[in-house]
C-alpha positions in Angstrom: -3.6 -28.0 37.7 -3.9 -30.5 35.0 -0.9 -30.8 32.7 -1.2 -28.4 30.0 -1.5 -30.2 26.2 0.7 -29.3 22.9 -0.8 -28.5 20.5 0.4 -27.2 17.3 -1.5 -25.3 14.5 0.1 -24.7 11.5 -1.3 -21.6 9.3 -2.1 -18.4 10.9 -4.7 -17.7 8.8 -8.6 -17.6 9.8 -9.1 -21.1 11.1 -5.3 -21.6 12.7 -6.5 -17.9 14.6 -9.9 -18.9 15.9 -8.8 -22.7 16.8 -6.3 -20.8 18.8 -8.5 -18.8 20.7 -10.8 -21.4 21.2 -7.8 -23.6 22.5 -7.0 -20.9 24.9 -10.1 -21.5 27.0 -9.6 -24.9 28.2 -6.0 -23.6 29.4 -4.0 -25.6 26.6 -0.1 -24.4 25.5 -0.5 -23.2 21.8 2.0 -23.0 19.5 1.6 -21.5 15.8 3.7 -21.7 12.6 3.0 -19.4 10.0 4.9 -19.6 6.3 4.9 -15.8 5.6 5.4 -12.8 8.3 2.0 -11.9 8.9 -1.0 -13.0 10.1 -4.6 -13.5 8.1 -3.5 -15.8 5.5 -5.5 -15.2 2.3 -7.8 -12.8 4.7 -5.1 -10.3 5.6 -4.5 -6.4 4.7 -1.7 -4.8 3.9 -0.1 -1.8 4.1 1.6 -0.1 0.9 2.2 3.8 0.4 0.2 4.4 3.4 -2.6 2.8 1.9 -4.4 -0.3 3.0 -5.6 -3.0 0.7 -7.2 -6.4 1.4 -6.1 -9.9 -0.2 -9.4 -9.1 -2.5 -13.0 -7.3 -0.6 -14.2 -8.9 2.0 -17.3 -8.2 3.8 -18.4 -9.7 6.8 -22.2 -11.0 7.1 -23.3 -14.0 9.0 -27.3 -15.2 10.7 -25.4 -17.2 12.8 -25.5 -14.9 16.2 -22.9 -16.6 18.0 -20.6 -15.8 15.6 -22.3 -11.9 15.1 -21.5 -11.6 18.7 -18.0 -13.2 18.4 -16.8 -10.8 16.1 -18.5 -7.7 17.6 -16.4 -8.9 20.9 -13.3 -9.1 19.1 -13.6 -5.4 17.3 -15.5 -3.4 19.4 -15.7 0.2 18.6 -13.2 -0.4 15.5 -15.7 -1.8 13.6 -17.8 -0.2 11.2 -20.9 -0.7 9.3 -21.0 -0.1 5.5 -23.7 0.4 3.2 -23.3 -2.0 0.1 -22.7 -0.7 -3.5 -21.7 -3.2 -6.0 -22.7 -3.3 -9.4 -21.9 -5.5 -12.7 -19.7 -4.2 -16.1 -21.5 -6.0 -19.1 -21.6 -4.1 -22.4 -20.0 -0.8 -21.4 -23.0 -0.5 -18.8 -23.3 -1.0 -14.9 -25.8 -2.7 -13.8 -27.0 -2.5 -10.2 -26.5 -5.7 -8.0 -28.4 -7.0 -6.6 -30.8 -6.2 -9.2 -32.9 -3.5 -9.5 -35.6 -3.5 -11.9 -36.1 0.1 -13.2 -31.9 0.0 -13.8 -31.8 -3.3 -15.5 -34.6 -2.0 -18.0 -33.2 1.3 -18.7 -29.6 -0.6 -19.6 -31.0 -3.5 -21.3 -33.9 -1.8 -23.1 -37.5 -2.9 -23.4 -37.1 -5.6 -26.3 -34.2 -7.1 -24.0 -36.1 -7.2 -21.1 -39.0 -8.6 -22.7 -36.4 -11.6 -24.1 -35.4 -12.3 -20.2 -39.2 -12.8 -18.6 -39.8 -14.6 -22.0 -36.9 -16.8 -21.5 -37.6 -17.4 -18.0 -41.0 -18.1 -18.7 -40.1 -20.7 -21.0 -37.5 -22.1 -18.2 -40.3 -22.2 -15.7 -42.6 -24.5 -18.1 -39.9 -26.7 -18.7 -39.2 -26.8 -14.9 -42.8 -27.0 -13.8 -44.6 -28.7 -17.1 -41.5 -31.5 -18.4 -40.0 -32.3 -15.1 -36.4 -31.1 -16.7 -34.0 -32.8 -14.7 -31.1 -30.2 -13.3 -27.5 -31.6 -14.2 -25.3 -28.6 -13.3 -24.9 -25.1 -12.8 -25.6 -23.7 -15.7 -29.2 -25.8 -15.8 -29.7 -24.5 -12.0 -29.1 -20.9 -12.8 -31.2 -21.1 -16.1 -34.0 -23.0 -14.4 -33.9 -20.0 -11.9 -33.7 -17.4 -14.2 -34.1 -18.2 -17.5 -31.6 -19.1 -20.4 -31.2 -15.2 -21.3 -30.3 -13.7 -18.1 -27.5 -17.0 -17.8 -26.0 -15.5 -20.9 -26.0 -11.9 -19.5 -25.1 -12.3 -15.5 -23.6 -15.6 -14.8 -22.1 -17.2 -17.4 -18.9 -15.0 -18.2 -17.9 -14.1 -14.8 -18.2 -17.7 -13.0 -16.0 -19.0 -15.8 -13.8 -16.6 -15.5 -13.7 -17.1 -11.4 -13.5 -21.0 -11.7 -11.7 -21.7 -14.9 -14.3 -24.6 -16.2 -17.7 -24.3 -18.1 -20.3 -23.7 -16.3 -21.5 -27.3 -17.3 -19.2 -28.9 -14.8 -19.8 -27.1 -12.2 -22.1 -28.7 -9.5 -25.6 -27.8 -9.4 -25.7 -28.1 -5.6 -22.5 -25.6 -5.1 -25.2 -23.5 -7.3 -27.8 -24.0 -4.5 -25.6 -23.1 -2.0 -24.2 -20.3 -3.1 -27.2 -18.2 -4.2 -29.8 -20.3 -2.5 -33.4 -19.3 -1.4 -33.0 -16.6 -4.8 -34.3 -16.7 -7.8 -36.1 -14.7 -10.6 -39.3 -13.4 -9.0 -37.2 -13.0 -5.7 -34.8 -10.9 -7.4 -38.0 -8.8 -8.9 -39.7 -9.3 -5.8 -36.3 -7.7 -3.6 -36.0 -4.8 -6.3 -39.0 -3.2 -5.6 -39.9 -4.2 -2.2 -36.4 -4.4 -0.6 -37.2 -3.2 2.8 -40.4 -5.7 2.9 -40.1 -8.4 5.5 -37.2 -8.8 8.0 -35.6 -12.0 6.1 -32.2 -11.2 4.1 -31.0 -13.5 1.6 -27.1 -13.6 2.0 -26.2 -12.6 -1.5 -28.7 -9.7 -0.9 -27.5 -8.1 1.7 -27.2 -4.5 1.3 -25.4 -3.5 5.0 -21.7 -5.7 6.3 -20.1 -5.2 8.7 -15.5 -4.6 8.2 -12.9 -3.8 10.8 -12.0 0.1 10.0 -8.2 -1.0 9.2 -9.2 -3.8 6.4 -10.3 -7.6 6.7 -6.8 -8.4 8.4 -7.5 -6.6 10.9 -10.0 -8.7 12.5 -7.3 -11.8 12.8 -4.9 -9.5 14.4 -7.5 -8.3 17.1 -8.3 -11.8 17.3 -4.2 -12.9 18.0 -4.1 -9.8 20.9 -6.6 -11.8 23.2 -5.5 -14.8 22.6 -3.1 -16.7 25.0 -1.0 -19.2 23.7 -0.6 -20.2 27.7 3.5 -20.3 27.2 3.2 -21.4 23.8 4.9 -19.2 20.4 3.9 -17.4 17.4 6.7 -18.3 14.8 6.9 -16.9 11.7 8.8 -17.9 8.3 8.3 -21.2 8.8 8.0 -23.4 5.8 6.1 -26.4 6.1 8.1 -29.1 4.1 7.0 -32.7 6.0 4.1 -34.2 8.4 5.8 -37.6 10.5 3.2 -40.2 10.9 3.4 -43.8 12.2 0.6 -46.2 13.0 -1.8 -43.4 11.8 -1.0 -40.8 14.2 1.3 -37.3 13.8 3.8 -37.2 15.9 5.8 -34.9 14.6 6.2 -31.8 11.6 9.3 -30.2 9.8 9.9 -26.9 8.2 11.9 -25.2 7.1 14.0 -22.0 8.5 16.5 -20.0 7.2 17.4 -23.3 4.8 17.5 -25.3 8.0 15.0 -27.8 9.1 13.3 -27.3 12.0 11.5 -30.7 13.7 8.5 -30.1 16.3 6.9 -32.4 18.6 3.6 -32.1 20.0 0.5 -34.3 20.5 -2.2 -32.8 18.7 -1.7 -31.0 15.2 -4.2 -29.0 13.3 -3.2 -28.2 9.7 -5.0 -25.4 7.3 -2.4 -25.7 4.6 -4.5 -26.9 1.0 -5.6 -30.1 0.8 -3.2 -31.4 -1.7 -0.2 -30.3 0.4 -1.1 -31.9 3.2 -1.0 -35.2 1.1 2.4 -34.3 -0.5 4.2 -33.6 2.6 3.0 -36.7 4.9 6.1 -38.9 5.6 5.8 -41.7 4.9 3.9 -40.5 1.4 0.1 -42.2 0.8 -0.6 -45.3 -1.2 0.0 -44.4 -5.1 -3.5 -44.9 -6.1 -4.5 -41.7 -3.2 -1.0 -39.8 -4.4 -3.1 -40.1 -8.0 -6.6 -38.9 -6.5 -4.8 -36.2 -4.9 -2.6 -35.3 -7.8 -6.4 -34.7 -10.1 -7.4 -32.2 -8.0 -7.0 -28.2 -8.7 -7.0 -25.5 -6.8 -7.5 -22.1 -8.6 -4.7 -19.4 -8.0 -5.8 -15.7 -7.2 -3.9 -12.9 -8.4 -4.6 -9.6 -6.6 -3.0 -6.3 -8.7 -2.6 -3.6 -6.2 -3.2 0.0 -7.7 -3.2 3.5 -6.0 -5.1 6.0 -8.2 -6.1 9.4 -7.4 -8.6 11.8 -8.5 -12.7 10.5 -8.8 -13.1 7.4 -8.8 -16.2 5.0 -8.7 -18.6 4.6 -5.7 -18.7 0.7 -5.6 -17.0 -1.2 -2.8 -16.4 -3.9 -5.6 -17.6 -4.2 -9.2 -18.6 -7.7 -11.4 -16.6 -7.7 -14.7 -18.5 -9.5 -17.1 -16.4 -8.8 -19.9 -15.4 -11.5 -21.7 -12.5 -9.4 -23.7 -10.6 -8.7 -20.7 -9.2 -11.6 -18.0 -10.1 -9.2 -15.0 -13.1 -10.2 -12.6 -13.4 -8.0 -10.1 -12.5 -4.5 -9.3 -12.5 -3.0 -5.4 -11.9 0.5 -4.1 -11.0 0.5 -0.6 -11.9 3.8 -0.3 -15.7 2.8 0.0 -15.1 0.2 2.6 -13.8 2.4 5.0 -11.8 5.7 4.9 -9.0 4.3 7.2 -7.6 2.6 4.6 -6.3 5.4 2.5 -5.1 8.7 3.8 -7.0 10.8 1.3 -10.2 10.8 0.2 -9.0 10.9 -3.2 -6.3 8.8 -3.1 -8.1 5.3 -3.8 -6.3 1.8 -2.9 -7.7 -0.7 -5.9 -7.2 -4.3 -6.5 -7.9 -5.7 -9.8 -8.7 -9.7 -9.4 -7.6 -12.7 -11.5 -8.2 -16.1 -11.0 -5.6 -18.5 -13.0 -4.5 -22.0 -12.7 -0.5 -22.3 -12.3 0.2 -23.7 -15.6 -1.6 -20.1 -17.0 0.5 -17.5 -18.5 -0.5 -14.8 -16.6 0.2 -16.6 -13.1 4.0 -16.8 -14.4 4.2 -13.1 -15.0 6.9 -10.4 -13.1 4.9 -7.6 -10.7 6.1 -5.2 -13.4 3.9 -7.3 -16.3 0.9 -7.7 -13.8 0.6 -4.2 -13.0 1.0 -3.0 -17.0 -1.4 -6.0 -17.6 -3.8 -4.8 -15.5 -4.0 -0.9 -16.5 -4.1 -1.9 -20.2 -7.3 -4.1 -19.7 -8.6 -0.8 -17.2 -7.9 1.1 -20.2 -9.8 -1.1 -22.7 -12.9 -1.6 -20.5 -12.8 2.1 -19.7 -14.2 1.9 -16.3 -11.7 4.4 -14.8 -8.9 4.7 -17.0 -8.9 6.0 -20.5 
């Protein structure tokens, strides 16, 4: 038998877990080093209270059947499918998303509604008639939908997500993310929206989710894979990547305030970008340290809540409410009922997204959570 290779991934998270199992197959000796004690990374579940929440919803949709069948495989029968609900806060109101034409007039009003076709009309001519050049996001989206419905559904919540102006944001990340969509497709999916067999991923109104949360997948994924004599190790710190001649030949962590130095002939890192640069040994020219050091990654803040009584029906919920910091609310409860143990015990994360220099990333669990239930309180979307 040929010799088995070392290979060592670094980050149990989604892409460590499925270069693992895909490393499995050509009978190569694995081994995995994880900073935290669980597996998932920024995908995983936990368990609080005997409630379940994920690191923020997920939901799992994909065209691609390989993958479709992949993560069928991995499940099985603990996999379920669940009906999407999600809906946007602006002005005290929900709003159905993806849009729905008879609820968007009744919140709006007919003079409102009237301002959006007119503004998108007047988007269209520019688009169509004077050639307007698209520059960034905002121009994409208001091209697409019209100057009024930018200011209503786009502009407060993706500055809120990303931290910039909607002006610097890439019109192509634009394309990407809500691509093949666009005003008279979003009319045309309200009131036909079981027309054609076609769905338009931010459309989707069926996902599929493991009945134990999003983490569970990557754990299912871990039980089948064989690290052919190789080791899952946990709490180990990443701290420096050895290179010479432009080859890795080794990494350090650190362990119980010990370093730790592995070996191994092929390395596959998913730490961030940046840290990958800041560790390598020795460091990077100073002109790529300075690249490096300009780019930001934006932090995510997940407040864990468990409520009881009613609660709302959404498996998440836009809030584009520009007096409050919070973007997203999800009840777990509508994902799957595994992950509470009453049906009217409800597992909620409310979302932030900060930069590390931001007040609020700097804040004690105690502050986050009586952050978070005084901004519920102000938008009154469940607490008064």
């Amino acid at each position: 038998m040929k010799k088995k290779d070392e290979f060592v991934i670094i980050g149990a998270g989604p892409s460590g877990l499925a270069a693992a199992y895909e490393l499995q197959k050509q009978n190569k000796k694995i081994d995995i080093f994880e900073k935290s004690k669980s597996l998932g990374g920024l995908a995983r579940s936990i368990k609080f209270k005997k409630c379940i929440f994920d690191i923020g919803p997920h939901r799992f949709f994909t065209l691609n059947n390989e993958i479709d069948a992949l993560y069928s495989k991995i499940l099985g029968d603990e996999q379920i499918k669940v009906k999407r609900l999600t809906r946007i806060f602006y002005k005290k109101k929900f709003f159905l998303y993806p849009i729905s034409i008879f609820n968007t007039l009744f919140n709006i009003g007919i003079f409102s509604s009237i301002m959006i076709v007119l503004s998108y009309l007047n988007s269209l001519l520019k688009k169509k008639i004077f050639k307007y050049k698209i520059k960034n996001f905002e121009d994409w989206i208001v091209m697409n939908f019209g100057r009024k419905l930018f200011l209503t559904f786009f502009k407060s919540y993706t500055e809120k997500v990303w931290g910039i102006d909607c002006k610097d944001i890439s019109k192509d990340w634009a394309a990407q993310r809500i691509k093949n969509l666009n005003f008279f497709q979003a009319v045309f999916n309200a009131l036909f929206s079981n027309f054609g067999k076609k769905k338009i991923k931010t459309l989707v109104d069926e996902f599929k989710y493991p009945k134990y949360g999003a983490g569970y997948f990557y754990k299912k994924i871990f039980s089948k894979t064989n690290l052919n004599s190789g080791k899952l190790n946990y709490k180990h710190e990443l701290i420096r990547i050895n290179h010479k001649n432009r080859y890795v030949h080794s990494v350090d962590f650190k362990v119980n305030n010990k370093i730790k130095r592995i070996h191994g002939k092929h390395f596959l890192l998913s730490s961030p970008f940046t840290e990958i640069f800041k560790f390598m040994s020795p460091s990077p020219p100073k002109r790529i340290m300075k690249m490096v050091e300009n780019l930001n990654y934006r932090n995510h803040i997940c407040v864990q809540l468990i409520v009881k009584g009613d609660m709302f029906k959404d498996n998440w919920i836009y809030v584009h409410d520009s007096s409050v910091k919070m973007a997203r609310l999800a009840n777990y409860n509508n994902f799957s009922k595994k992950m509470s143990y009453s049906k009217n015990v409800h597992p909620i994360t409310v979302e932030y997204f900060v930069y590390e220099k931001d007040k609020l990333w700097n804040y004690s669990d105690l502050e986050l959570k009586d952050f978070a239930e005084k901004e519920l309180r102000k938008t009154g979307i469940f607490l008064k």
